[in-house]
N, C-alpha and C positions, 0 to 999 in steps of 0.2 A: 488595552483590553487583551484577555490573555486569549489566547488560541483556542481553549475550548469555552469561553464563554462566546467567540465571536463563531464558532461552528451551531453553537445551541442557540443562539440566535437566528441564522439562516436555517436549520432544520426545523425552529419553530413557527418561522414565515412561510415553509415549506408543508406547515399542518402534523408537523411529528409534536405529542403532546409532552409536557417538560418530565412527567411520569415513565413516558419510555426513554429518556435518557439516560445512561451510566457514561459517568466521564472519567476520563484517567488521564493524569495530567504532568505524572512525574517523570517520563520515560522518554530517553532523548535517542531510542536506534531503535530498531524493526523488532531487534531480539527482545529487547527490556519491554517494547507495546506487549508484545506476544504473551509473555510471562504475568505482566501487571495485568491486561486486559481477563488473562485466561483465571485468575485466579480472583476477580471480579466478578465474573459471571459463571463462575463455579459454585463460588456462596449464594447464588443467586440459580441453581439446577439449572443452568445452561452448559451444554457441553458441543450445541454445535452452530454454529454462526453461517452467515451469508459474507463472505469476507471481501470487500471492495476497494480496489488499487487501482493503481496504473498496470497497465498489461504487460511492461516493461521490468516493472517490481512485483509483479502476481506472482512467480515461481519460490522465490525466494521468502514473500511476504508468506506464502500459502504452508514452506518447511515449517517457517518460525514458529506458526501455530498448532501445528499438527506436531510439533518437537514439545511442544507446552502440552498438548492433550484434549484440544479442540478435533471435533471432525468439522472441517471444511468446504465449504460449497464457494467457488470461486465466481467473483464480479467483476472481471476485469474493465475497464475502462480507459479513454482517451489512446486507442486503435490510431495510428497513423497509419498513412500510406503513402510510398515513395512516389516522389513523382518519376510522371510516365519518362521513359527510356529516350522517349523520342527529342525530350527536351535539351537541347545541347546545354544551357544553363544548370543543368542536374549534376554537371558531371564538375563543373568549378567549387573548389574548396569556399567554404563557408564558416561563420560562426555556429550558424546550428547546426552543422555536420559535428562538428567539432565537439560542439556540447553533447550530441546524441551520442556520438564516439564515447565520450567522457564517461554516461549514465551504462552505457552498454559492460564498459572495463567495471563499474561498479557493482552490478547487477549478476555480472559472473565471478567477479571476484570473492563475492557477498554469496553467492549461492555455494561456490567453492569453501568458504568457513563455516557456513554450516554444517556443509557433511562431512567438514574435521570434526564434528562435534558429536 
């Protein structure tokens, strides 16, 4: 099942009716959603969205679109919070440090090529 059949599935279990859906399904980076999406809902007199991410990816998801010609209202979601200081296990290296580390170099790296652009 492709990705956005299996999103329009849970959105329709969710009570979103199959009429307000627009899908766009060819676009494999932030920058190409941005552009395909914006020029989808342009033919359709939409010019400003509720735009909904990770809060980690909201900065950079929120350029992409406003670089396309959307105005922007941001949704950030799944907010983590470090654990508390007092934890001595907080301070031992981890897999998920590690990956968080990883998403972080991407997320500035990624915001940094946009505004080469």
């Amino acid at each position: 099942m492709a990705i956005e059949a299996f999103l329009a599935f849970h959105l329709h279990d969710l009570g979103v009716a199959d009429g307000a859906l627009l899908l766009e399904g060819s676009s494999r980076t932030t920058g190409q959603s941005a552009t395909s999406s914006t020029l989808l809902l342009k033919q359709r007199g939409v010019d400003r969205i509720l735009l909904v991410t990770s809060a980690s990816h909201m900065a950079r998801a929120k350029a992409h679109f406003e670089a396309a010609g959307m105005l922007v209202v941001a949704v950030a979601v799944d907010h983590t919070s470090p654990l508390a200081l007092s934890e001595w296990t907080s301070w031992l290296p981890d897999a998920g440090a590690l990956h968080d580390s990883g998403q972080a170099f991407k997320e500035v790296f990624g915001r940094w090529l946009v505004g080469l652009r």
